[in-house]
LUMTIDO-421968 format. One record per residue (C-alpha): residue number from 1; residue in one letter; x, y, z. Coordinates in pm, 1 decimal. Layout:
N
- NUM / A / X / Y / Z
...
This chain:
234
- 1 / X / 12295.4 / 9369.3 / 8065.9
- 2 / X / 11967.2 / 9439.3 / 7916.4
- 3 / X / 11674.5 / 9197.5 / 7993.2
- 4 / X / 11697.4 / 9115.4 / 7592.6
- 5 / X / 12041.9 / 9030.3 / 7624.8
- 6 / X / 11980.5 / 8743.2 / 7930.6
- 7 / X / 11687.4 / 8640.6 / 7711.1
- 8 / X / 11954.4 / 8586.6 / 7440.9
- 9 / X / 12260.0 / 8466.1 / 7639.5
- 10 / X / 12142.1 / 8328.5 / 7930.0
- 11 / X / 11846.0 / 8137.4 / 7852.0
- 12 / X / 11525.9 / 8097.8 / 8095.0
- 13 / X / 11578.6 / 8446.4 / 8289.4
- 14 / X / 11458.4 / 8234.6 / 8573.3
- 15 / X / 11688.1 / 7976.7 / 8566.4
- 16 / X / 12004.3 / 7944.4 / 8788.8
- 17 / X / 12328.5 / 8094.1 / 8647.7
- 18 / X / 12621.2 / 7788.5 / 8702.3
- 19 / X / 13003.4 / 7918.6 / 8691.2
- 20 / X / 13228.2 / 7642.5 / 8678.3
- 21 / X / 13598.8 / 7733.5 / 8838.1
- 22 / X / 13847.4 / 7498.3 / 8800.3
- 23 / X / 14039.6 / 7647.7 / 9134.4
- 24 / X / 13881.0 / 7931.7 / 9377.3
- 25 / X / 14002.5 / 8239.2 / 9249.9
- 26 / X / 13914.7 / 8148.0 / 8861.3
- 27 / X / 13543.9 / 8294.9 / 8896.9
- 28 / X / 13618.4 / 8611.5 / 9046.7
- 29 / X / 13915.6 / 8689.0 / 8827.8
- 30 / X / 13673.0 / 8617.5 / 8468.9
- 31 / X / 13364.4 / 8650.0 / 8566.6
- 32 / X / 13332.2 / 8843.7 / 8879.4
- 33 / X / 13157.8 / 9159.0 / 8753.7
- 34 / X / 12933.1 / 8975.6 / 8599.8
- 35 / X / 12844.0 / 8767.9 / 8854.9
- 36 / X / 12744.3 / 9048.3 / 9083.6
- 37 / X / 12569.6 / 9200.1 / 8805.3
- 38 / X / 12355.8 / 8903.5 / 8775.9
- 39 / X / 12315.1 / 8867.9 / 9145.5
- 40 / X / 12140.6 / 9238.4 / 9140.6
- 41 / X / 11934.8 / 9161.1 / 8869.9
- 42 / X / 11810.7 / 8890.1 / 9077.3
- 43 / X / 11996.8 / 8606.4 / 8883.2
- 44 / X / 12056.8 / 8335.5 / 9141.2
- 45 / X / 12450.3 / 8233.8 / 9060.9
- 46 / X / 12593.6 / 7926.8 / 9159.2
- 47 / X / 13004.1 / 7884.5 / 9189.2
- 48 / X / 13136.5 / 7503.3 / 9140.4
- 49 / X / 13469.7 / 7481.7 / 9260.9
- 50 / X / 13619.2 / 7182.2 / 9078.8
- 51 / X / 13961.0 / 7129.8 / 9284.1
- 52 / X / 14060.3 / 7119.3 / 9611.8
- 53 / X / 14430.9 / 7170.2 / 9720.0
- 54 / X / 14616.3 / 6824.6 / 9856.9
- 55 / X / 14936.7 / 6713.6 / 10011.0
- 56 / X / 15249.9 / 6723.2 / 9891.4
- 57 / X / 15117.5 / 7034.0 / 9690.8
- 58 / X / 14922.7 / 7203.6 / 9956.7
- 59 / X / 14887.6 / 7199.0 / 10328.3
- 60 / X / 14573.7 / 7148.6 / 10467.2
- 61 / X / 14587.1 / 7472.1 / 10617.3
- 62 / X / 14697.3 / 7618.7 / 10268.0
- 63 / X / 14360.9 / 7495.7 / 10128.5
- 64 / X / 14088.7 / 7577.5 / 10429.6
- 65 / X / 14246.4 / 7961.3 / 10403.5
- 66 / X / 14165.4 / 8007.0 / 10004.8
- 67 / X / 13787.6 / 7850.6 / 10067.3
- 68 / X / 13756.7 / 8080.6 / 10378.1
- 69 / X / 13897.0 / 8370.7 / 10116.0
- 70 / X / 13685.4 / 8218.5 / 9843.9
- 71 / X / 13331.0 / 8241.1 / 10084.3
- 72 / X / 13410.0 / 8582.4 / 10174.3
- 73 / X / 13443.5 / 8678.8 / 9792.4
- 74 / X / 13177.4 / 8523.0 / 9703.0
- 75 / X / 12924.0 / 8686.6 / 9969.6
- 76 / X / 13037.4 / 8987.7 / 9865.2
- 77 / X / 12961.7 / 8942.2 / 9498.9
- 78 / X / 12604.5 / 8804.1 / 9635.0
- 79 / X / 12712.2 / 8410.5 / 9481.0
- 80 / X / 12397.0 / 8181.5 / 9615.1
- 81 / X / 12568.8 / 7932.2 / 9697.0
- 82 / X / 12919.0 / 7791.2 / 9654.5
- 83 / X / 12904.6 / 7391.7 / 9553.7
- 84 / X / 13284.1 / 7227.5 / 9648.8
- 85 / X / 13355.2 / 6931.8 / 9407.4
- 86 / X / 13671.2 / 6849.6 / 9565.9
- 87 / X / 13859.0 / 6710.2 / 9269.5
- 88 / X / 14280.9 / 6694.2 / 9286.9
- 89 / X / 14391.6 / 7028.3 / 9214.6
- 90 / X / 14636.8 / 7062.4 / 8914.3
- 91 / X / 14615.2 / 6675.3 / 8883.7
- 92 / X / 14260.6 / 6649.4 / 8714.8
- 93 / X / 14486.9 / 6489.5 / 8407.2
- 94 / X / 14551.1 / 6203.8 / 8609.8
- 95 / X / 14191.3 / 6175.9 / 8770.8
- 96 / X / 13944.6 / 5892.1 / 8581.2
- 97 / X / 13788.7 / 6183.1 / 8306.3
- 98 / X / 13464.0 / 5959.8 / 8333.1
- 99 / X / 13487.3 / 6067.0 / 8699.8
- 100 / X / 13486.7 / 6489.2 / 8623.0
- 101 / X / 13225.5 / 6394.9 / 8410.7
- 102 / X / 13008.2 / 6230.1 / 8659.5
- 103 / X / 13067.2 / 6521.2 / 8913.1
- 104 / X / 12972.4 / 6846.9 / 8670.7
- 105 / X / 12694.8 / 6648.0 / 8485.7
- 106 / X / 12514.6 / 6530.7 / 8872.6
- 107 / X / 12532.2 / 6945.1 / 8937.5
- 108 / X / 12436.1 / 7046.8 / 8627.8
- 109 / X / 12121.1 / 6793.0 / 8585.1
- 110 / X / 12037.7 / 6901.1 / 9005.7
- 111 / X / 12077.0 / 7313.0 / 8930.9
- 112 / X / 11944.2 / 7334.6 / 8538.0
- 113 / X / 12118.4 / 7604.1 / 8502.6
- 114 / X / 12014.6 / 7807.3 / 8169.2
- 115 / X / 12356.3 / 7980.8 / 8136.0
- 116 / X / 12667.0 / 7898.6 / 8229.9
- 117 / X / 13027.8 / 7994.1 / 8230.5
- 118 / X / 13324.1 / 7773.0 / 8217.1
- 119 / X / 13681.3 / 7851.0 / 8141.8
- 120 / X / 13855.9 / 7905.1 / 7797.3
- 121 / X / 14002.2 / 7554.6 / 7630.5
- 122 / X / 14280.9 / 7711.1 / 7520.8
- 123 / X / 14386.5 / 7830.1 / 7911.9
- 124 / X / 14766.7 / 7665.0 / 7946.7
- 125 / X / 14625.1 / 7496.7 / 8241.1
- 126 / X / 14526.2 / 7149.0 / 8170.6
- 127 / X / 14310.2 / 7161.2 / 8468.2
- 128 / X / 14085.0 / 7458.9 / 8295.8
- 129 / X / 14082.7 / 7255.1 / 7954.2
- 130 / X / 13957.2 / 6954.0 / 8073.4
- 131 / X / 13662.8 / 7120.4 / 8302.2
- 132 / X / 13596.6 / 7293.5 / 7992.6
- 133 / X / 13543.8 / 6948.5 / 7802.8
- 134 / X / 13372.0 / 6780.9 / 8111.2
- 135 / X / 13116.3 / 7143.5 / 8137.5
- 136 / X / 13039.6 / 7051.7 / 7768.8
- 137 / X / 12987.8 / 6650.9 / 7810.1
- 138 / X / 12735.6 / 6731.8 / 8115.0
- 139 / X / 12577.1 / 7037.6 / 7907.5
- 140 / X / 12523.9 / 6797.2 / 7580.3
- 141 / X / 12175.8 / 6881.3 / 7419.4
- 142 / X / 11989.0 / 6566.5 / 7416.0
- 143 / X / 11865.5 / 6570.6 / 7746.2
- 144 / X / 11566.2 / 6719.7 / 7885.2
- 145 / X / 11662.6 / 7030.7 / 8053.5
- 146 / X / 12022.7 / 7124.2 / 7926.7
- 147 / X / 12162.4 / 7465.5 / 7967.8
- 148 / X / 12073.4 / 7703.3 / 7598.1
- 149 / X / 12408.9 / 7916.8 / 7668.8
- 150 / X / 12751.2 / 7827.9 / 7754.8
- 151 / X / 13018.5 / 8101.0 / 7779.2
- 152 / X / 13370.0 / 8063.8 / 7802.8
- 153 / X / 13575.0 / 8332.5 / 8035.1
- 154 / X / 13951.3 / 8433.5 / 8010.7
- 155 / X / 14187.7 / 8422.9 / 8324.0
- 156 / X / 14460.9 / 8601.1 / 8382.5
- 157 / X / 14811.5 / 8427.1 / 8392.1
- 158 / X / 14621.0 / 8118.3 / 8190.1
- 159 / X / 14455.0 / 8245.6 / 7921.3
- 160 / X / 14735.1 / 8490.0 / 7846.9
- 161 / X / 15011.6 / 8222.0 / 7819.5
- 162 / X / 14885.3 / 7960.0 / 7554.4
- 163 / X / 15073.2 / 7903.9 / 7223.5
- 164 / X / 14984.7 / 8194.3 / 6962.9
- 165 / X / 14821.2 / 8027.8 / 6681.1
- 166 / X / 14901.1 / 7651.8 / 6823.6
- 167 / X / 14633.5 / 7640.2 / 7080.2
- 168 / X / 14275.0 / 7765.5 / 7066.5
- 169 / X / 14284.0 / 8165.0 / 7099.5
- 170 / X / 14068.5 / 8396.0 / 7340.6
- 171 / X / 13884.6 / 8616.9 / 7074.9
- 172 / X / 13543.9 / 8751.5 / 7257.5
- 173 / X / 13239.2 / 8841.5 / 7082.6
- 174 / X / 13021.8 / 8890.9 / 7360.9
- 175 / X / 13095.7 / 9161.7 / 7634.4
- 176 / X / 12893.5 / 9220.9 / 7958.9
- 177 / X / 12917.3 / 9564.1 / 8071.0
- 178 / X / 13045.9 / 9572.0 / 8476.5
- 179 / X / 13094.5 / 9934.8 / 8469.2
- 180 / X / 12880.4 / 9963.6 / 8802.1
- 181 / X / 13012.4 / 9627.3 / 8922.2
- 182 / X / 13370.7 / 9662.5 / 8866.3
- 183 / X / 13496.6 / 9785.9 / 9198.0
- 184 / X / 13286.0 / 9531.0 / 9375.0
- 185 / X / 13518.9 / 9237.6 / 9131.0
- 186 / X / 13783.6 / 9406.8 / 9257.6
- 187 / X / 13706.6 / 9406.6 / 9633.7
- 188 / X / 13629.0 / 9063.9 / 9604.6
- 189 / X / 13961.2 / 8977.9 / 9439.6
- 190 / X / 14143.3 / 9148.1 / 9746.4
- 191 / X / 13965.5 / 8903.9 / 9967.0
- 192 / X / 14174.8 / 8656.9 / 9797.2
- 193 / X / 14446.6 / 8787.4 / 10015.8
- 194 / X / 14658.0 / 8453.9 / 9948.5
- 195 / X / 14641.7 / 8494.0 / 9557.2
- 196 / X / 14663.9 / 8868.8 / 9511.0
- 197 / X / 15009.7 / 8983.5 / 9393.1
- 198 / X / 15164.8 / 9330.3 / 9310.3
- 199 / X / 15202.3 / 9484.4 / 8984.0
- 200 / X / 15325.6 / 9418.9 / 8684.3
- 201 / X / 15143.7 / 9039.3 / 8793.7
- 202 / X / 14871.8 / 8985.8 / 8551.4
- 203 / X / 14696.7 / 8871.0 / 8913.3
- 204 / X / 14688.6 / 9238.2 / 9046.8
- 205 / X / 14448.3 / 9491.7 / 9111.6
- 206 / X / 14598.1 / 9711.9 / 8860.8
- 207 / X / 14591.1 / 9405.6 / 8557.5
- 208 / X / 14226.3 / 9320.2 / 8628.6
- 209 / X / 14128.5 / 9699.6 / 8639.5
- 210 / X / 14277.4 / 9759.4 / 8297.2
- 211 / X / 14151.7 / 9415.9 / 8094.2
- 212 / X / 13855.1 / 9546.9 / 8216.0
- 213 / X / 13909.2 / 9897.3 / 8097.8
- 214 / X / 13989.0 / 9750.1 / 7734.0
- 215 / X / 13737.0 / 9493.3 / 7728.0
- 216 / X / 13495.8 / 9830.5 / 7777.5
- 217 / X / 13695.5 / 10006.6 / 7490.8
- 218 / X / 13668.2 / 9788.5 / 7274.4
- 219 / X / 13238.0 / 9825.1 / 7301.2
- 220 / X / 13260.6 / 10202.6 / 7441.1
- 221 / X / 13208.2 / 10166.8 / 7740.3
- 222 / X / 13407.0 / 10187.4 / 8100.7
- 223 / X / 13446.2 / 9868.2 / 8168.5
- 224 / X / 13328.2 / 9530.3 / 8035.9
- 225 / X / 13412.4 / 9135.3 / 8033.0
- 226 / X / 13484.0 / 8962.8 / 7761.0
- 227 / X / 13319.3 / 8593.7 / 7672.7
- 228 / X / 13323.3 / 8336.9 / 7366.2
- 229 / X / 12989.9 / 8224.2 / 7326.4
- 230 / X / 12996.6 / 7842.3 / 7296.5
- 231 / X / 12632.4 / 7791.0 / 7238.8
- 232 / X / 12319.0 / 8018.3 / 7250.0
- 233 / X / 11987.4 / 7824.1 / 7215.4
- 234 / X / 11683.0 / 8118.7 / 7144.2
């Protein structure tokens, strides 16, 4: 990433970098070479995790091993600092929407982040679509210091599996080039020990190695991420 591209796509240069993951694993698996490309280019990223894991669904010790995984991924990508929303996981639907609101617009007005990155709307998983809507309500333009870009990521096993031409599809036109920060992604993906699974799984080594490999083909080169730019203010 050029400096003239994060002058275009990510606002102040300066400012914070916010990416918004509905469940810990989401930000590594979309945006995780860019992330540590931003990090040595002396970006300082920020990770909201929205959810947090809860009985009957998950066991207490179930949840406190995925943020011990997530930390450990996220030092290794060099992530500033990790901000826990602790939201019902896979039950934001039923959660007060005025609520989700509330809770990404207080982080966004504290950070002032001048780019961030939030899920795709069209991700099958409701709780993805609606921290997509609530990113956009707490991003809205009229206040003083509002973030100039918003980017949406794709993530494997939810962006994959929405309804061809029904839902909203994931067709990129910006890609980050993580050539030099690929291997790093997938390091920290292993340290997800708990979510990693073997191929064919679109959650594999082998799956995030070649999106990544065609994301790059598709701009010649190596290996890239793909994004939908939501809004770029210049």
């Amino acid at each position: 990433m050029s400096n003239h591209a994060s002058l275009a796509f990510g606002g102040d240069p300066k400012a914070p970098v916010l990416v918004i993951a509905p469940h810990p694993d989401d930000e590594v698996l979309g945006v995780g070479g860019t992330i540590a490309r931003l990090a040595d280019e002396g970006r300082e990223v920020h990770v909201a995790v929205i959810t947090k894991g809860g009985l009957p669904l998950f066991t207490e010790e179930m949840t406190e091993r995925v943020r011990a995984e997530a930390r450990a991924a996220h030092d290794h990508l060099g992530v500033a600092k990790t901000h826990w929303l602790d939201f019902p996981a896979a039950e934001l639907a039923e959660h007060p929407h005025g609520g989700l609101n509330a809770g990404i617009g207080a982080l966004v007005r504290d950070l002032t982040p001048g780019l961030i990155f939030v899920t795709h709307p069209g991700d099958i998983h409701m709780d993805h679509q609606l921290s997509f809507l609530s990113t956009l309500v707490a991003s809205r333009p009229h206040q003083q210091d509002y973030p100039t870009a918003i980017m949406a990521y794709e993530t494997l096993s939810e962006t994959n599996w929405n309804a061809p031409y029904l839902t909203p599809a994931f067709v990129p036109n910006v890609f980050i080039d993580v050539s030099e920060t690929l291997e790093r992604k997938l390091e920290a993906f292993q340290l997800f020990a708990s979510q990693v699974k073997e191929a064919p799984h679109e959650r594999s080594v082998n799956a995030l190695r070649a999106l990544a490999t065609l994301r790059g083909a598709t701009v010649h080169r190596p290996a890239a991420e793909g994004f939908v730019l939501v809004r770029s203010v210049i």
